[in-house]
N, C-alpha and C positions, 0 to 999 in steps of 0.2 A: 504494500500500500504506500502510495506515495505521498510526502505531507506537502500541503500548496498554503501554509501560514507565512508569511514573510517573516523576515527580521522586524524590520521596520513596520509600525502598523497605527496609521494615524488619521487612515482614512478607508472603511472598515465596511462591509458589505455582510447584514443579516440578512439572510434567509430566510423566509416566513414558513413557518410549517403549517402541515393542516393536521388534522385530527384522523386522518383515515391510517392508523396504525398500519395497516396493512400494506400501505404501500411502499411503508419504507425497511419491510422485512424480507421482498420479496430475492427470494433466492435463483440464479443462474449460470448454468457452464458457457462461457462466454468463447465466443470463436479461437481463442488461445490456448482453450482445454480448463485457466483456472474456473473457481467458482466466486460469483461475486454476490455479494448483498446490493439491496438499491438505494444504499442511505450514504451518507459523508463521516458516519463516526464510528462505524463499527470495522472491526479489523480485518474483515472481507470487502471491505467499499472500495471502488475504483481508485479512491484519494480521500487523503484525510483532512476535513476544515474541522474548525472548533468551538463555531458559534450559532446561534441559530436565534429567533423569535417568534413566540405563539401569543397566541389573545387571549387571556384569563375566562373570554366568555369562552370559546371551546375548548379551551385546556382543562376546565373546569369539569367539564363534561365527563371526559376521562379518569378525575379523579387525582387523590394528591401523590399516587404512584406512578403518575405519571410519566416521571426519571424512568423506571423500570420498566415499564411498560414499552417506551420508545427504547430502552437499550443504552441511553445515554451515560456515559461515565461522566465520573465526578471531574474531570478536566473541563470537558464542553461548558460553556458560556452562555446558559440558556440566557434571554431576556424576556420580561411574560408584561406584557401590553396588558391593560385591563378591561378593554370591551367598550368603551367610552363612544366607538363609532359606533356601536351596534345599539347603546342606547337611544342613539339618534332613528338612526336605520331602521332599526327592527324591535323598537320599542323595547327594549332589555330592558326586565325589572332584576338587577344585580345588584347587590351591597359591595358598598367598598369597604369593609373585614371580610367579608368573604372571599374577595377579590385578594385581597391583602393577604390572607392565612392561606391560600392556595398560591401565590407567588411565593411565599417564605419557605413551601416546606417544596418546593419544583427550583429554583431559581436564585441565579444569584442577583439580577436585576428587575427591578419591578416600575412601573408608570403607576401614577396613581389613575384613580378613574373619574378621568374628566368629566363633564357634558359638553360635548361641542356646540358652537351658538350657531347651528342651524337649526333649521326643520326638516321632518321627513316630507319627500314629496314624490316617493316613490322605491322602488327595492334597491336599494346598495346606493340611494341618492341623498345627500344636501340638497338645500334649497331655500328659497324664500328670502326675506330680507331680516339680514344678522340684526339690526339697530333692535329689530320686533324681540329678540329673544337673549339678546347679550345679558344683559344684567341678569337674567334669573337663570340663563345656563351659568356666569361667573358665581353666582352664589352659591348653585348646588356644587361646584366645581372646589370652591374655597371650602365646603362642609366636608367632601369628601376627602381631600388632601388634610385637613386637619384632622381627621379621626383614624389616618393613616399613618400621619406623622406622631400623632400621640401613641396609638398601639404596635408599632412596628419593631421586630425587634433592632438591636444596636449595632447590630452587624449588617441587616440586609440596604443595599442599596438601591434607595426611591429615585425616580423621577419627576420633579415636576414636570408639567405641560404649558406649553402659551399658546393661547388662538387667539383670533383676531381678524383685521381684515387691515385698517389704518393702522401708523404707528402710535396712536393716542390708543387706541385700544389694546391693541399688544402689553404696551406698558403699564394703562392699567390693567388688564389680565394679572401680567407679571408682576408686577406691586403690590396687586391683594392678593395671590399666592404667594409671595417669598414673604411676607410679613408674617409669616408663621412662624419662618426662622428663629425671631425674636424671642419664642417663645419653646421651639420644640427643637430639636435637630435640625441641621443643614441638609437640604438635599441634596444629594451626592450627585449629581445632574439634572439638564433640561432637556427637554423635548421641543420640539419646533414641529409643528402644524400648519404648515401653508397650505390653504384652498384654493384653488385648483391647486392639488399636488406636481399638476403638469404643466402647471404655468412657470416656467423660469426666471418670470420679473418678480413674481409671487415669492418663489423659493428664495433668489438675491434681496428681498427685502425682508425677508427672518433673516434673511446672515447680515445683514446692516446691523438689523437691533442685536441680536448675540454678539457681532464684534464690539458693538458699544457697551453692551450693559452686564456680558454673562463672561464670567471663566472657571466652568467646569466642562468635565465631559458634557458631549453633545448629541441628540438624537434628531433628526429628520425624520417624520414619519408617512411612511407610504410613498416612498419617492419612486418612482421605475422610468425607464426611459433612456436613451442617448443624451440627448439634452439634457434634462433635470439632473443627471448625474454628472454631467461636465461641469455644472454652475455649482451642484454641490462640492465639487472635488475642487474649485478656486474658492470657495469659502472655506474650507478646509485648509487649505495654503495657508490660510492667512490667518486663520482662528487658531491658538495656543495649545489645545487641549484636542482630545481625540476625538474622531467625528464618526459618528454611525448612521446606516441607511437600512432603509428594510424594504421589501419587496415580495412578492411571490412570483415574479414574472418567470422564473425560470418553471414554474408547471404547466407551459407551454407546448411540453411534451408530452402529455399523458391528457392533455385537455385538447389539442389541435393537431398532435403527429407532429409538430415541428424543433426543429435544432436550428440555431442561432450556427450562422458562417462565423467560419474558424476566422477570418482577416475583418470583417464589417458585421459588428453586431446589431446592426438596423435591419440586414440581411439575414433572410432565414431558407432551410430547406423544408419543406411540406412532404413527408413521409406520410402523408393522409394516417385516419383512422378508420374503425369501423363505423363511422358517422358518417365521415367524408364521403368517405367510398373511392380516395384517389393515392392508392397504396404505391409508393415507389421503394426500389430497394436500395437497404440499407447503406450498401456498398457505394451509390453512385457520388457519398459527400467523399470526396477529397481531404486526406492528411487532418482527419476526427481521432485523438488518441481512441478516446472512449468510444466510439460508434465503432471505427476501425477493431478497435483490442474486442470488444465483444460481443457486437451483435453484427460483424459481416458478412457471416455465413448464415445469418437465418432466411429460411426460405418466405417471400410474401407469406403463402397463404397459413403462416403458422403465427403472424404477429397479433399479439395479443397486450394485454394492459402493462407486463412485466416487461416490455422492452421498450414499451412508452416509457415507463420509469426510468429508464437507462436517460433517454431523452433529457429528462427531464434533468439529471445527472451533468450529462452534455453541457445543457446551459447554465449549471450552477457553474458548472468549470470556468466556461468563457466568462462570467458575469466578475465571477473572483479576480480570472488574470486582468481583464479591464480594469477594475479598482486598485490594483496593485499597480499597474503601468500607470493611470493616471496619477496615481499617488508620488512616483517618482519625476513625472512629466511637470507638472505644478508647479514644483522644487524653479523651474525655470521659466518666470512670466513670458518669457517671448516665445519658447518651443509650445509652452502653453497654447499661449495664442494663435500661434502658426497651426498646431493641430484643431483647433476651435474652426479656422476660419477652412481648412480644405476640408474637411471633414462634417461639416453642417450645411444641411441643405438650404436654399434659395428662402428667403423669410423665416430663419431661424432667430430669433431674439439672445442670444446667448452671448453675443460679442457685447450688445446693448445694454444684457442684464450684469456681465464684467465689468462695464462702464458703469453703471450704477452701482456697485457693493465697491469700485474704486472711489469712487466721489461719495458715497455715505462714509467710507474707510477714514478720507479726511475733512467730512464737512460734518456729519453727523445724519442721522436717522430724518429727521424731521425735515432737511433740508434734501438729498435724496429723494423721500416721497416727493416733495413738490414740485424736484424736477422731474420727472417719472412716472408721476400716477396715471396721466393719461394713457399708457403704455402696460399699466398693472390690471388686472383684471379681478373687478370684484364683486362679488358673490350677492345678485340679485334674482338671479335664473336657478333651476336646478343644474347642480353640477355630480356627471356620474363620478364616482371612484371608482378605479378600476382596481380592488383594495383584491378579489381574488384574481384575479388571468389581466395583468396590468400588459399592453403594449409597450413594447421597445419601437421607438419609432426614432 
């Protein structure tokens, strides 16, 4: 098993897990003769990562044996999200100690459990107008972070959250949640919440207010994409402290038949499914460690959900080496930008959204919004998250 952790690690790519245990148990004699598992941490996986992210609302489900149940050793780095979008979404009635007592005894990281200041306007959607619900999503938001921060033990590390739309709202978000500090523990980090998750003017103006206001570790939530993840890896450059992403995009595989190309991860190969109906073989991707090592020789008509999994495998791979090369690329503002500008299609905002977290870097937040906002996109319509099968685009 080969391990894909860098030395270096400052700009960090979770994984989202889902709840179907079964998928990541799935056992296979792979075209090389070995036998592989379809997961990242056990000592039959293709390669070994060491971190992942679940949502306390289905992790929950599972139970607080969770660890075992997935296989995970005591190394992995779970992080456990607490359901806060599904409150929204799909009307979760969850307590945050419940939330809280099932992160402690699963996890070394936990979020508290927000309420995001949308409304439901449909499945897996925000919507509506933020002004209408801000104040009484920050209030249940500030209840639940204090009854987390009071009961939690002294070892496990919280998150707080910031949402928002404006920088006047962010900050106050973040001032009537850090005001707890005063009184309970520090929070061992932040979370960042930008709506549209896909919007990159959105994403560069949370890293405006965190380079101004925050230095701890830092969490992005829901980010997927080419884009969004370039803007996030130049805030990271620049932000002190270690930066985290999460995503589920790579079950892409076992959801659509597709593998992300080995050179342009905006590029994918369509292996169809039994949905589809437009089955290609395995064989035809070019220089795929993982697809080549062990599903080259499987015949069409024997593919089934287990070498979806592999798939799915594929893209955790490429999504990892990404974040690692850009992690290194950063380090130099102009290769940065040299790869920014050939690499981003025609109306990509991402050069613009650089210019913006440069000029909030040294004018400040507030000044930033103003030159910019026309250009930021905010949350009056429904907006999907594509929080399970996100697009890389």
């Amino acid at each position: 098993m080969k391990c894909i952790v860098p030395e270096r690690r400052k700009f960090i790519y979770l994984p989202a897990l889902n709840t179907a245990i079964v998928q990541y148990k799935r056992r296979f004699v792979g075209s090389d003769g070995q036998e592989y598992v379809s997961n990242w941490w056990d000592k039959d996986s293709p390669f070994y990562y060491d971190c992942g992210l679940i949502s306390a609302y289905y992790g929950m489900d599972v139970g607080v044996d969770f660890r075992e149940k997935f296989g995970l050793n005591k190394e992995f780095q779970l992080y456990a999200d607490s359901g806060g979008y599904q409150v929204v979404t799909q009307k979760a009635n969850i307590s945050s100690l419940d939330v809280l007592q099932w992160q402690e005894k699963t996890s070394q990281y936990g979020l508290i459990l927000d309420h995001p200041p949308y409304e439901e306007v449909g499945a897996y959607q925000f919507g509506g107008n933020i002004y209408n619900v801000f104040d009484k999503s920050l209030q249940r938001t500030r209840e639940n972070a204090e009854l987390m921060l009071k009961n939690k033990d002294k070892d496990f590390k919280l998150y707080g959250v910031i949402q928002g739309e404006s920088p006047a709202q962010m900050k106050e978000w973040h001032k009537s949640i850090s005001s707890l500090e005063d009184q309970y523990e520090k929070f061992h980090a932040w979370a960042l919440s930008p709506k549209p998750s896909y919007d990159v003017m959105k994403i560069g103006l949370f890293g405006v207010m965190a380079l101004e206001n925050l230095n701890t570790p830092l969490h992005i939530l829901q980010v997927s994409g080419h884009d969004s993840t370039l803007i996030s890896a130049y805030i990271a450059s620049l932000y002190k402290r270690k930066v985290t992403l999460d995503s589920s995009s790579y079950m892409i595989g076992v959801r659509y038949g597709q593998a992300k190309d080995d050179w342009d991860l905006r590029k994918s190969w369509n292996f169809g499914t039994e949905e589809t109906k437009q089955p290609v073989h395995f064989s035809r991707m070019p220089s795929c460690d993982i697809i080549g090592r062990i599903l080259s020789e499987v015949p069409i008509k024997d593919y089934d959900s287990t070498h979806y999994n592999f798939l799915n495998l594929h893209n955790l791979l490429k999504f990892i080496q990404f974040f690692n090369y850009l992690e290194v690329l950063s380090e130099k503002r102009e290769e940065f930008v040299k790869y920014v500008k050939d690499n981003c299609n025609e109306g990509s905002k991402v050069m613009m959204a650089i210019e913006m977290v440069d000029y909030g870097y040294e004018n400040g937040l507030d000044r930033a919004f103003e030159k910019y906002k026309d250009r930021i996109s905010m949350t009056e319509k429904p907006v999907k998250q594509d929080s399970i099968f996100g697009e890389w685009k």
